[in-house]
N, C-alpha and C positions, 0 to 999 in steps of 0.2 A: 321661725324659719325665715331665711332669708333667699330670696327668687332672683337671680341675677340673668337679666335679660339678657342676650348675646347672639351677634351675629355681625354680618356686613351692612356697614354703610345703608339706608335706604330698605332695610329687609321689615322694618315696625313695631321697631323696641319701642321708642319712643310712645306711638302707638296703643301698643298693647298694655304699656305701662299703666300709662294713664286709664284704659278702659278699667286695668285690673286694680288698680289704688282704689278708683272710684269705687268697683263692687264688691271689693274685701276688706276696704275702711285703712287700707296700708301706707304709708310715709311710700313715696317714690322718690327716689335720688336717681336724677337725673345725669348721666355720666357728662356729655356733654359740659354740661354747667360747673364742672371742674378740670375744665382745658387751663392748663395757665394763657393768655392772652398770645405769648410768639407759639402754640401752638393751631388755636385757631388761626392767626395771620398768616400762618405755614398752608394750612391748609386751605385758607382763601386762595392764595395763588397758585392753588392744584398741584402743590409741593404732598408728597407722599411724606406719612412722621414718621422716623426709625424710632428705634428700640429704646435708644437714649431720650428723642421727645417723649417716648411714653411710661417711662418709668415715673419722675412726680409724679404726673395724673393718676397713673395707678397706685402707688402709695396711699395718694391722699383718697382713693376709692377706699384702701383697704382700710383706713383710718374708719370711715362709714360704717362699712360691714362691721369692724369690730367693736365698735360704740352701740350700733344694734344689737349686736349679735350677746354682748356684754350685759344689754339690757333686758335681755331676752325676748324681746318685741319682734314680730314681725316686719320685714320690711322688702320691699324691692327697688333695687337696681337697675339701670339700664344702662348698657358700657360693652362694646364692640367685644372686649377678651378675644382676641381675634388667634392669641397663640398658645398653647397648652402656658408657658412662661407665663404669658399675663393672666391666665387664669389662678398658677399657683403664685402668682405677686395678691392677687386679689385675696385669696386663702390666707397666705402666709407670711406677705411683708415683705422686706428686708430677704428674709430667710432662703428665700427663696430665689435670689441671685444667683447665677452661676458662680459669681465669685467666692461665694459664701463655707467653699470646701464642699467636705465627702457628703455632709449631710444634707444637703443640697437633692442629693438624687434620693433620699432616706423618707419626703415628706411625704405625707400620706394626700396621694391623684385627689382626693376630697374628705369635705367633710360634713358629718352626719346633719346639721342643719342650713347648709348652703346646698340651693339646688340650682344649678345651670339650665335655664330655657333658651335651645339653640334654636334661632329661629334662620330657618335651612329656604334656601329657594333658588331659582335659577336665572340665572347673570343677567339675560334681558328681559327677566319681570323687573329684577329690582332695578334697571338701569332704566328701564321705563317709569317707571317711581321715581326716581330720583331727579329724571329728566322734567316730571311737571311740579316737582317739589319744590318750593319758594321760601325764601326768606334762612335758609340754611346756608350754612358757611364751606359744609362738605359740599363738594360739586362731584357730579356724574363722572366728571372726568377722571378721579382718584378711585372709581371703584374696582378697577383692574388690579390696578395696586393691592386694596385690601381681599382680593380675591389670591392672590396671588401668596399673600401670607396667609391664609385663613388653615388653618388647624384644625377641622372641626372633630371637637369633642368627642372621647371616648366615654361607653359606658360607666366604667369607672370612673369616673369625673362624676359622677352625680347628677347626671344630663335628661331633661325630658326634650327632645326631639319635636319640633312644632314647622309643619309646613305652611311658609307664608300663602299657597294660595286658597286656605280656609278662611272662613274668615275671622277678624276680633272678638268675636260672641265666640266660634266653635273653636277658636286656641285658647281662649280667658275659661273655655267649659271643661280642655283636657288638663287646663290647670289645675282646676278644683276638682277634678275628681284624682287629681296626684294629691292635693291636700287629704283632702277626704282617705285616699289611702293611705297614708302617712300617718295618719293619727288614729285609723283604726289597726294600726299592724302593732303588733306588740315591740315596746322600748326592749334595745338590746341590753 
């Protein structure tokens, strides 16, 4: 199963990642960690990235996911997927370009071993977060922006819903008990 952590800027992907790699033995790929270079320098100068800066990056996310997903391992993700688009770019590739024709609208919202963790909270928790957060390239000041595109996930998307003001033990524990229901629900 693959866990793709997901939200705005500052909400505790990063985070919770790391809590949940640690307590479940999982690979974390760190979204972050595959900005090409003028996307972070975009983003140090509180330059907002469009659609086109984030197509590589997510590519090359979805490269991950399906290297995992191939290998049948476990793994999680941390990477904003801020628009239904980048989520089915994450899914789906290439494929899922609008350009890509009819079949484009054909792709199936998710799928059975990719789950979306939306981690959901309100604009001056996370901008207070963000505000004493160090050594990060995002700044406070771009979270209006990513608020402003933000999509959040439909059920169909394969989404477990996580409120940032729980904390890393009790969103890491509604994690595992989505595992835990997962692997006792009968394969389709």
């Amino acid at each position: 199963m693959i866990y793709i952590i997901m939200g705005v800027s500052g909400c505790g992907k990063s985070a919770l990642g790391a809590f949940l790699s640690e307590k479940l033995g999982w690979p974390l790929h760190e979204g972050d960690s595959f900005h090409p270079q003028g996307n972070i320098e975009k983003m140090a100068r509180s330059e907002p990235l469009t659609d086109q800066d984030r197509l590589p990056w997510l590519l090359k996310l979805h490269e991950v996911i399906e290297r995992e997903r191939s290998s049948g391992s476990d793994a999680l993700v941390a990477c904003s997927a801020l628009k239904r688009l980048y989520r089915q770019i994450l899914l789906h590739g290439s494929k899922a370009f609008p350009s890509s024709g009819p079949d484009q609208d054909g792709l199936p919202a998710s799928s059975p071993d990719v789950c979306f963790l939306f981690l959901y909270g309100d604009y001056d928790l996370i901008q207070q977060r963000m505000v004493v957060r160090r050594g990060h390239y995002m700044k406070a000041d771009l979270l209006c922006s990513q608020f402003d595109v933000l999509e959040p996930p439909l059920d169909k998307e394969n989404v477990l819903p996580l409120d940032i003001r729980m904390s890393i033990t009790d969103m890491a524990m509604e994690v595992e008990k989505h595992i835990v229901s997962l692997k006792s629900s009968p394969s389709p």
